[in-house]
NURO-102418 format. One record per residue (C-alpha): residue number from 1; z, y, x. Coordinates in Angstrom, 3 decimals. Example, Ala and Ser with C-alpha at 12.3 -4.5 7.8 and 13.67 -1.06 7.14 Angstrom:
2
<pt><nr>1</nr><w>7.800</w><v>-4.500</v><u>12.300</u></pt>
<pt><nr>2</nr><w>7.140</w><v>-1.060</v><u>13.670</u></pt>
% end
This chain:
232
<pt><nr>1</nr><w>-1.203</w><v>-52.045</v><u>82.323</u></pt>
<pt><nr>2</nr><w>-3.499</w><v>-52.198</v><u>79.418</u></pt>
<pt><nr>3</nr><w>-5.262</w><v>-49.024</v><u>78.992</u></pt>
<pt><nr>4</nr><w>-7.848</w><v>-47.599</v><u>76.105</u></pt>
<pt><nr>5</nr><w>-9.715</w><v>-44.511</v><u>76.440</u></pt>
<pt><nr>6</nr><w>-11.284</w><v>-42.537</v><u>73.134</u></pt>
<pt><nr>7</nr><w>-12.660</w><v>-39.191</v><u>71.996</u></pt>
<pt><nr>8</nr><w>-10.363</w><v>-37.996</v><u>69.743</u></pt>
<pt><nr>9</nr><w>-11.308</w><v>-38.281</v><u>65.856</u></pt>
<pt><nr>10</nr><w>-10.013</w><v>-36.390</v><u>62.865</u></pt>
<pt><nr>11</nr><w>-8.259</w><v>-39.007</v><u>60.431</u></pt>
<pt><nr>12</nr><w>-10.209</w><v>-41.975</v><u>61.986</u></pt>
<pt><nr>13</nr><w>-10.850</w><v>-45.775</v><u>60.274</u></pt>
<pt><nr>14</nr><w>-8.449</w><v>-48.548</v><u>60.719</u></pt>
<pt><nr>15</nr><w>-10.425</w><v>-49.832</v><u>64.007</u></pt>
<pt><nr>16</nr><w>-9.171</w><v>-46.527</v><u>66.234</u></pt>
<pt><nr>17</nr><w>-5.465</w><v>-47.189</v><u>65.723</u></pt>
<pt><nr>18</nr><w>-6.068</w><v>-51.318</v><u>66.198</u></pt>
<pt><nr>19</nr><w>-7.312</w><v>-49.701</v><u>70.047</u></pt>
<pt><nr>20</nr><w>-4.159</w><v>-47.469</v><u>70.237</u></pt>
<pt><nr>21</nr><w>-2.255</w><v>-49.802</v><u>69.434</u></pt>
<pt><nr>22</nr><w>-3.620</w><v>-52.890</v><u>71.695</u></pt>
<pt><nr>23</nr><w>-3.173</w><v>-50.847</v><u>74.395</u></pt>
<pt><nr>24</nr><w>-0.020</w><v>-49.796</v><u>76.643</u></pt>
<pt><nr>25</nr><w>-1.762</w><v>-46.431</v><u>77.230</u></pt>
<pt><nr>26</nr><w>-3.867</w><v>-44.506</v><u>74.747</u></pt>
<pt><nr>27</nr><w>-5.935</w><v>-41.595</v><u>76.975</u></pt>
<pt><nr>28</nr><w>-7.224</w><v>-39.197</v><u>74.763</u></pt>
<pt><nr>29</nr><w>-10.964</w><v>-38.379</v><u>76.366</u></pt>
<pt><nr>30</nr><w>-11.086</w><v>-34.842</v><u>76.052</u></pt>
<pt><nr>31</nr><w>-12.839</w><v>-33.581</v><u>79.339</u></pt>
<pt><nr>32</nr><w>-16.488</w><v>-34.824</v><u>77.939</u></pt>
<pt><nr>33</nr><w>-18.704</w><v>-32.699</v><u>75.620</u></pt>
<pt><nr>34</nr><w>-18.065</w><v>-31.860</v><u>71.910</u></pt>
<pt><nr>35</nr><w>-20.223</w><v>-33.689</v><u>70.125</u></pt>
<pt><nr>36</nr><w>-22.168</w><v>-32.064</v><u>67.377</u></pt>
<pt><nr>37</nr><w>-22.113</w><v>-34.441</v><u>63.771</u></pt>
<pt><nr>38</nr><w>-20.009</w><v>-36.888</v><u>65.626</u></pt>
<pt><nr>39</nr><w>-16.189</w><v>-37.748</v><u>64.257</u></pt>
<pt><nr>40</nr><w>-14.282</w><v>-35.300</v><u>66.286</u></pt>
<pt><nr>41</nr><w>-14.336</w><v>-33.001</v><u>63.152</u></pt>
<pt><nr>42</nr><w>-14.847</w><v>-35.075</v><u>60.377</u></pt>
<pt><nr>43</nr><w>-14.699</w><v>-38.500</v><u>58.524</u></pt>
<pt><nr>44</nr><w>-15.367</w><v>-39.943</v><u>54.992</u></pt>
<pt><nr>45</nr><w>-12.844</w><v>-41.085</v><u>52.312</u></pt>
<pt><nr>46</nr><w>-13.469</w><v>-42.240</v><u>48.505</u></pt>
<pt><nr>47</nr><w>-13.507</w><v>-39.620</v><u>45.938</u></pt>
<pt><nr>48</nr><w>-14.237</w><v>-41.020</v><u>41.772</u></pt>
<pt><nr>49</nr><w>-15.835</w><v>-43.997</v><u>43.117</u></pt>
<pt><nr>50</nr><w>-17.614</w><v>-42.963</v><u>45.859</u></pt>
<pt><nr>51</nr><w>-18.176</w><v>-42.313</v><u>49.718</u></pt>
<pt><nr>52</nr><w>-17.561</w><v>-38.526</v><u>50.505</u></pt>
<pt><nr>53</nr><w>-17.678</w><v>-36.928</v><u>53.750</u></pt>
<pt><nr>54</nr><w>-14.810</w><v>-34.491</v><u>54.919</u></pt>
<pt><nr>55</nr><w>-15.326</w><v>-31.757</v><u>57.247</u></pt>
<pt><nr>56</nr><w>-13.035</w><v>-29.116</v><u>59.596</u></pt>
<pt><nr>57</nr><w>-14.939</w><v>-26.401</v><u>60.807</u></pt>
<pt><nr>58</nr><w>-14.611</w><v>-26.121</v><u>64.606</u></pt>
<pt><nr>59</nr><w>-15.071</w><v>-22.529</v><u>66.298</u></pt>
<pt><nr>60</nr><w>-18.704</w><v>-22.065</v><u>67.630</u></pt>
<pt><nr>61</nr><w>-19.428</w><v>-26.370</v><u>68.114</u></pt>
<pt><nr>62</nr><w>-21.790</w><v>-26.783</v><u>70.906</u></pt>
<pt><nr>63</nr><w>-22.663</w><v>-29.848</v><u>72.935</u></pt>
<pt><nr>64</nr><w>-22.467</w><v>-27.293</v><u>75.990</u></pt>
<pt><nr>65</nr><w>-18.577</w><v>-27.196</v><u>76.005</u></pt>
<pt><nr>66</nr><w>-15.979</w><v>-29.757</v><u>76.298</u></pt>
<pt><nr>67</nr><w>-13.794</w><v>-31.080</v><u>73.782</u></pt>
<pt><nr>68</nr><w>-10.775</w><v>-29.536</v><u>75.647</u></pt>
<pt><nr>69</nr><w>-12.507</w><v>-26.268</v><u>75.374</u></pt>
<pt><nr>70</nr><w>-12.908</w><v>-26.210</v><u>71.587</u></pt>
<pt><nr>71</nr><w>-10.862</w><v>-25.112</v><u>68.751</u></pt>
<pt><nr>72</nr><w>-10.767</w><v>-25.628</v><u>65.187</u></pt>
<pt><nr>73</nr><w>-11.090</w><v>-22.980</v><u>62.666</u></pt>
<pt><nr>74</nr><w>-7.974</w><v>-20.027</v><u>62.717</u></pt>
<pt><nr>75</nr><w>-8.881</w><v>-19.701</v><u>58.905</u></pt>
<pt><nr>76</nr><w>-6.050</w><v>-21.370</v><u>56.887</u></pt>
<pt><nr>77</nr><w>-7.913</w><v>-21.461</v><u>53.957</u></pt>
<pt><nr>78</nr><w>-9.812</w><v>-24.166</v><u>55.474</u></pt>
<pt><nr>79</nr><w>-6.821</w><v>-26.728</v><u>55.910</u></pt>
<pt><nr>80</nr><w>-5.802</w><v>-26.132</v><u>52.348</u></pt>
<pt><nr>81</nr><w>-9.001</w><v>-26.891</v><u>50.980</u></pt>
<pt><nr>82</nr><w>-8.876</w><v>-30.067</v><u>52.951</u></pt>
<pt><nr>83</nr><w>-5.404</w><v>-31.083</v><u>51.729</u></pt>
<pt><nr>84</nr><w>-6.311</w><v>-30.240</v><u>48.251</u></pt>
<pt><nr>85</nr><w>-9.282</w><v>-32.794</v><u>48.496</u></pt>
<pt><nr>86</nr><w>-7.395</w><v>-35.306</v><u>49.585</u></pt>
<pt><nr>87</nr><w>-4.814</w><v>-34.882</v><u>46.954</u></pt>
<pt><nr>88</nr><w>-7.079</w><v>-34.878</v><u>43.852</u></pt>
<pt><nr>89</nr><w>-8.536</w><v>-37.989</v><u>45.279</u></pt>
<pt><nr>90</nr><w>-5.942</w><v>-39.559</v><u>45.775</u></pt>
<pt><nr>91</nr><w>-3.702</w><v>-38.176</v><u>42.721</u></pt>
<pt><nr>92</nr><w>-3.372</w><v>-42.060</v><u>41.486</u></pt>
<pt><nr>93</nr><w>-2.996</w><v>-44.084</v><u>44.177</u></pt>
<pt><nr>94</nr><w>0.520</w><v>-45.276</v><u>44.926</u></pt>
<pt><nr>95</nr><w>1.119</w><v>-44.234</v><u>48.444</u></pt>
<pt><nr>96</nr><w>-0.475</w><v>-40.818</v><u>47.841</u></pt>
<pt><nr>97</nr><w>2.809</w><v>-38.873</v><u>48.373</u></pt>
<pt><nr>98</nr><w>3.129</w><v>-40.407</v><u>51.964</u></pt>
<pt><nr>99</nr><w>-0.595</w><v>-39.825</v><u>52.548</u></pt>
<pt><nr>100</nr><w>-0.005</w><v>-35.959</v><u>51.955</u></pt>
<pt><nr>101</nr><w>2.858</w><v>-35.677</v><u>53.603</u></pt>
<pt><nr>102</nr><w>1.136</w><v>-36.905</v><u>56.825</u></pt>
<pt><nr>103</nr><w>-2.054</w><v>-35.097</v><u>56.525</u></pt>
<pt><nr>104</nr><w>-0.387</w><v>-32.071</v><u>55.567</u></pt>
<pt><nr>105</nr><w>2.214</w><v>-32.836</v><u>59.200</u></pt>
<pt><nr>106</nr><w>-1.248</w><v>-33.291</v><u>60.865</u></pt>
<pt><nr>107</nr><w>-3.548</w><v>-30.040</v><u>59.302</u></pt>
<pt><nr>108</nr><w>-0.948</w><v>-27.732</v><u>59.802</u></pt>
<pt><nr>109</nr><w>-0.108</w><v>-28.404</v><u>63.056</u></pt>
<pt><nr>110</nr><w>0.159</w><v>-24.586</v><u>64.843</u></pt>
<pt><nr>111</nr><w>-2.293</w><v>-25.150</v><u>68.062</u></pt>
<pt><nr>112</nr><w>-5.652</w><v>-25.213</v><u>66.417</u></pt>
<pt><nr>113</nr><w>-6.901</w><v>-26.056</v><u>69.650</u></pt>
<pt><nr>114</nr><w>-9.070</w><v>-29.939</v><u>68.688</u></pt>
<pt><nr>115</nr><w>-7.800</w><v>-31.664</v><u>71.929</u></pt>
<pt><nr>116</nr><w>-3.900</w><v>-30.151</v><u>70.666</u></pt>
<pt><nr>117</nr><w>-4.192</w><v>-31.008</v><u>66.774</u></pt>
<pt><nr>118</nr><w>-5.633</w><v>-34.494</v><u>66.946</u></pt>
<pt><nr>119</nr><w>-3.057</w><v>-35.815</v><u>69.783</u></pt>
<pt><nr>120</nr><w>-0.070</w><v>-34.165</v><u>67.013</u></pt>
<pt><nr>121</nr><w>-2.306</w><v>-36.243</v><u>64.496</u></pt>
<pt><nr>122</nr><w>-3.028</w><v>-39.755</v><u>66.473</u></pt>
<pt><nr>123</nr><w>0.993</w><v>-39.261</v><u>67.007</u></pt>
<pt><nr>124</nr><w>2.133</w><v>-38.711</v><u>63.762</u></pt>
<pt><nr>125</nr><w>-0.406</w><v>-41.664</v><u>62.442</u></pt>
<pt><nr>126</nr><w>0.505</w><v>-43.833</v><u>65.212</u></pt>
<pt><nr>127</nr><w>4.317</w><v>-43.324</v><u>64.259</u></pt>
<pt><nr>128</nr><w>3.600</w><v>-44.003</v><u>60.329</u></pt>
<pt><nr>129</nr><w>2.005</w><v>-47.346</v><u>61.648</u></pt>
<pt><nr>130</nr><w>4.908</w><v>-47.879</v><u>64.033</u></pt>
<pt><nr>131</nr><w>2.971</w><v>-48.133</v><u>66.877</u></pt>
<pt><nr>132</nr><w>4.598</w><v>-46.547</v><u>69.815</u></pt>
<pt><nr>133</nr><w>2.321</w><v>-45.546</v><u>72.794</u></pt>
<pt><nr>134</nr><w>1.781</w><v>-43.279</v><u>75.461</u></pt>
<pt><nr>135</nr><w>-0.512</w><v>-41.007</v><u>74.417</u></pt>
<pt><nr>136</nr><w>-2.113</w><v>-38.889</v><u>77.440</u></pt>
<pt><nr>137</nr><w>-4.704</w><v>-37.001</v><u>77.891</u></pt>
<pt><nr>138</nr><w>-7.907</w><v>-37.201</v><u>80.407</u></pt>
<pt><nr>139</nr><w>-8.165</w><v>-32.962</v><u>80.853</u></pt>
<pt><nr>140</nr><w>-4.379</w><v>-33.774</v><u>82.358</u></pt>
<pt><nr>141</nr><w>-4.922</w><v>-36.401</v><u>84.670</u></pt>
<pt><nr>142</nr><w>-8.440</w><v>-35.239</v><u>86.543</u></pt>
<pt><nr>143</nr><w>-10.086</w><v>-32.066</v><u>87.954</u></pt>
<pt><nr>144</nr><w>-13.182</w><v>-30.689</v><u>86.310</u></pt>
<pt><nr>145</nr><w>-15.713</w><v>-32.375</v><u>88.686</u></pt>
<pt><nr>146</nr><w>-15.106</w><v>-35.457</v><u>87.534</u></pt>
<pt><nr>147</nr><w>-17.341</w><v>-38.605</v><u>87.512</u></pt>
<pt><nr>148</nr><w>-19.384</w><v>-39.766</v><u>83.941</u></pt>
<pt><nr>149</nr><w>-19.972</w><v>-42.552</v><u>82.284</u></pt>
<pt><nr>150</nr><w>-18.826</w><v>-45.679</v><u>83.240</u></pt>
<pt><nr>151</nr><w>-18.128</w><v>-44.657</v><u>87.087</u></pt>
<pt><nr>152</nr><w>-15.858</w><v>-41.495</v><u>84.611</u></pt>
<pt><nr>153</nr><w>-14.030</w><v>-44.598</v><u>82.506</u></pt>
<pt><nr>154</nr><w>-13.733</w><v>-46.349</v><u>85.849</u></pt>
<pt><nr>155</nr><w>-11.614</w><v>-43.284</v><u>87.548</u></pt>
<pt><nr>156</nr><w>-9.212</w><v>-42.788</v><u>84.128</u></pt>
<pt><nr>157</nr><w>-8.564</w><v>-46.587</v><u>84.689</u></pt>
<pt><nr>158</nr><w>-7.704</w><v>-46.206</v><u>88.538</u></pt>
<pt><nr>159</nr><w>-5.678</w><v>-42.813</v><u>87.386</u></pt>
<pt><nr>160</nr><w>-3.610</w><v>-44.616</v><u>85.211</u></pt>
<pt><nr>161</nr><w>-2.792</w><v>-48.043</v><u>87.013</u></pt>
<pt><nr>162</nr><w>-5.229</w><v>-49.985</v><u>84.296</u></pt>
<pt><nr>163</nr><w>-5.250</w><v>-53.700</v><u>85.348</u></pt>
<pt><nr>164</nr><w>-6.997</w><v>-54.232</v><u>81.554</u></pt>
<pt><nr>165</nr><w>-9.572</w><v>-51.880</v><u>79.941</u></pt>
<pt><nr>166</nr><w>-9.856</w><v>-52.294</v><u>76.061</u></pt>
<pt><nr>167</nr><w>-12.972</w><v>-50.675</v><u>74.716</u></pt>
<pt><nr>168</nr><w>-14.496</w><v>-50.569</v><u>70.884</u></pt>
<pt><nr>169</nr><w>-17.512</w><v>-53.193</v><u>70.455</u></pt>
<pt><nr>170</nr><w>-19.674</w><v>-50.132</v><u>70.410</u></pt>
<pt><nr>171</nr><w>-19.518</w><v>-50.149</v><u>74.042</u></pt>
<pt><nr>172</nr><w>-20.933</w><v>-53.418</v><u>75.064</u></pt>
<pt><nr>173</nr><w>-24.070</w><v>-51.944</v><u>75.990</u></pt>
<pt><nr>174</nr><w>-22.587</w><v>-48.893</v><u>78.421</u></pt>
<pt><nr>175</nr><w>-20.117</w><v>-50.696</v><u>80.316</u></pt>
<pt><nr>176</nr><w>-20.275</w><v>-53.962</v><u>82.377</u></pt>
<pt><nr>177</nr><w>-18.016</w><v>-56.510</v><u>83.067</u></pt>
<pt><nr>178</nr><w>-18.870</w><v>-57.125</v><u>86.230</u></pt>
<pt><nr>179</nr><w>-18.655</w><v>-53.563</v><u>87.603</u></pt>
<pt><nr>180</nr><w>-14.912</w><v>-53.405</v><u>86.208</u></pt>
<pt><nr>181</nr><w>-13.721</w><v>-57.111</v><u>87.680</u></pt>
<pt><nr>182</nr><w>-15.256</w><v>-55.386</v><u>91.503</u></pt>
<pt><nr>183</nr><w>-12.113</w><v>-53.078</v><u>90.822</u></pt>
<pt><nr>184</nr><w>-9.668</w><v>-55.497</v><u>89.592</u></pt>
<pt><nr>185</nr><w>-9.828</w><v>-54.247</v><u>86.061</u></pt>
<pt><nr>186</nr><w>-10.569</w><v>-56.624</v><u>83.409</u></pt>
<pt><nr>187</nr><w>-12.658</w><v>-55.472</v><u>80.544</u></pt>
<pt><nr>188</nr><w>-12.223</w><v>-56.282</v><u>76.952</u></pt>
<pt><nr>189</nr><w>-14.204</w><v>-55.036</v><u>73.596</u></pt>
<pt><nr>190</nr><w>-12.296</w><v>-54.658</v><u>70.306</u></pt>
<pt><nr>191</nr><w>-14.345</w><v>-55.721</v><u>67.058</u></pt>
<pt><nr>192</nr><w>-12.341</w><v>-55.038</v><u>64.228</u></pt>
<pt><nr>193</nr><w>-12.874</w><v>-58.108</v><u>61.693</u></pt>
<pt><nr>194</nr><w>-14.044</w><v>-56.536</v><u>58.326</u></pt>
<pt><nr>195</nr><w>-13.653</w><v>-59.971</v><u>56.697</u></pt>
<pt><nr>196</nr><w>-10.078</w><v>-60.230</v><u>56.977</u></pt>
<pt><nr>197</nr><w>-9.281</w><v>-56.777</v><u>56.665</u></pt>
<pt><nr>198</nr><w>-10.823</w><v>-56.480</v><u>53.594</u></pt>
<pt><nr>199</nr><w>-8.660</w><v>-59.616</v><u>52.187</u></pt>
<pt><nr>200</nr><w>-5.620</w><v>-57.546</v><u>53.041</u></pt>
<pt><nr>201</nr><w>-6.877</w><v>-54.827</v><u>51.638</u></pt>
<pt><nr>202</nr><w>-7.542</w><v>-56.697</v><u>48.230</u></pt>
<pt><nr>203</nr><w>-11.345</w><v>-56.169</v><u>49.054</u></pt>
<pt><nr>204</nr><w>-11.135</w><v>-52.430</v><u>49.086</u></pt>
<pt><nr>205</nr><w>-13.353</w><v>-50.738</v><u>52.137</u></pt>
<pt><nr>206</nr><w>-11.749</w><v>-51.016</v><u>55.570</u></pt>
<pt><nr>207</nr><w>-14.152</w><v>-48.703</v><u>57.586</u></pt>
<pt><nr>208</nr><w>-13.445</w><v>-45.204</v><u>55.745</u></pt>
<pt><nr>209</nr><w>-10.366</w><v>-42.777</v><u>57.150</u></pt>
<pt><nr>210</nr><w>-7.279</w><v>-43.924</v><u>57.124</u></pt>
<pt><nr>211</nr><w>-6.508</w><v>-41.580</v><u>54.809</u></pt>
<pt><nr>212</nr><w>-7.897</w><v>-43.958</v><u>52.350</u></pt>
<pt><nr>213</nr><w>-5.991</w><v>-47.316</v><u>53.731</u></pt>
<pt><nr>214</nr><w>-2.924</w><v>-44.969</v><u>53.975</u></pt>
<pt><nr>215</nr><w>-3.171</w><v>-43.809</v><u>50.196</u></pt>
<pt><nr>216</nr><w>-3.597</w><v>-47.121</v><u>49.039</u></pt>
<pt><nr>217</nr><w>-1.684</w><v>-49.805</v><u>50.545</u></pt>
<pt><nr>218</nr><w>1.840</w><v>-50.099</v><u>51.645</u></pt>
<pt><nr>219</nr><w>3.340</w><v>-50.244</v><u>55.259</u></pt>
<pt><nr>220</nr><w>3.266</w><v>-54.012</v><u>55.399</u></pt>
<pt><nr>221</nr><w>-0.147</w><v>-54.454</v><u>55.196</u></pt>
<pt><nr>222</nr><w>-1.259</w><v>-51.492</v><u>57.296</u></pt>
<pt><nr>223</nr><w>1.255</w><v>-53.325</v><u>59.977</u></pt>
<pt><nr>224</nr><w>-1.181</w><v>-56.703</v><u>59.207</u></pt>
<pt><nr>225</nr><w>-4.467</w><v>-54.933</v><u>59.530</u></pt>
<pt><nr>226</nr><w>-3.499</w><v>-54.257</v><u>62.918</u></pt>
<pt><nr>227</nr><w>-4.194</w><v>-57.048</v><u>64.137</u></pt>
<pt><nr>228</nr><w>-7.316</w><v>-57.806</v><u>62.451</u></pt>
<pt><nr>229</nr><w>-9.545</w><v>-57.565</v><u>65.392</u></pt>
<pt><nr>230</nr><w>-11.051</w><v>-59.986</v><u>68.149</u></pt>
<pt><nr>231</nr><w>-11.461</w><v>-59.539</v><u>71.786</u></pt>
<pt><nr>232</nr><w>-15.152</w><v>-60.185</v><u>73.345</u></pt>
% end
């Protein structure tokens, strides 16, 4: 059993969904702290040339409370500003009426709650990609006391029967290989290959939301910059 563990993101890069979809399990890690000016609430996309940031307010945001704890904004008005930003930037470009379909599926999802919304969102993405996963989530599968860090990653993977751990690059320097192969769990780092993305994308930027890669470029190639990652 191949498993990947994540924070959940709003509208995340192309990298995210290459981890959902290497794995056979995709545990949402929602029993660990908001984090303040991280990606749980926001992303970037291109707007008239350039690199803007997007934003969802989240109800009273504090490091202090967990990420199953926290809830986006109640106000609508909010989600339909969002959606009309991402339709005037993306009012030429040739997938843009699948691209608003899905962020509209996602934003107006009725549980506001952040751990509730982005699991309907990494589902309805994940489906548009066609990659079909379990999806759980990490406030479901442990009690509040649980362990942190790596000893915390270590539990989810005993929880769920892991026998493979797949982790972003970003994490080479909190877990250890050694420490997982002690528990018969063999540990693996994705590093999405910006190279050859970017030659599938016809050189167009392959770390901003998907949003952007959604927009732009047809099924096919989404489906081929998949697999545009290596395993250290």
């Amino acid at each position: 059993m191949k498993v990947a563990i994540m924070q959940p993101y709003l509208f995340p890069y192309i990298g995210y969904w290459q981890l959902v979809g290497a794995a056979d399990a995709f545990v949402i890690l929602d029993d660990v702290n908001f984090i303040r000016r991280g990606w749980i609430n926001r992303n970037r996309i291109m707007q008239n040339g350039s690199e803007v940031l997007f934003t969802l307010p989240v109800l009273s945001a504090s490091q202090n409370r967990l990420i199953s704890e926290t809830s986006f904004t109640g106000d609508t008005k909010a989600y339909a500003k969002l959606l009309k930003m991402f339709r005037q930037a993306y009012a030429k470009a040739p997938f843009a009426a699948e691209m608003n379909e899905i962020a509209a599926k996602c934003l107006n999802f009725e549980d506001k709650g952040v751990t509730a919304l982005l699991k309907n969102q990494i589902e309805t993405v994940a489906d548009y990609l066609g990659i079909k996963k379990k999806i759980l989530k990490a406030s479901d599968l442990r009690p509040a006391d649980h362990q942190r860090a790596q000893e915390g990653i270590l539990e989810l993977c005993k929880i769920t029967g892991a026998d493979v751990y797949i982790n972003p690059i970003g994490g080479v320097s909190l877990y250890e290989k050694e420490a997982f192969a002690k528990e018969g769990i063999e540990l693996y780092f994705l590093h999405t290959d910006f190279t050859e993305a970017e030659k599938l994308t016809g050189g167009r930027q392959a770390d901003l939301s998907i949003i952007d890669l959604i927009a732009n470029l047809p099924k096919e190639v989404l489906t081929e910059l998949l697999g545009c990652y290596k395993f250290e």
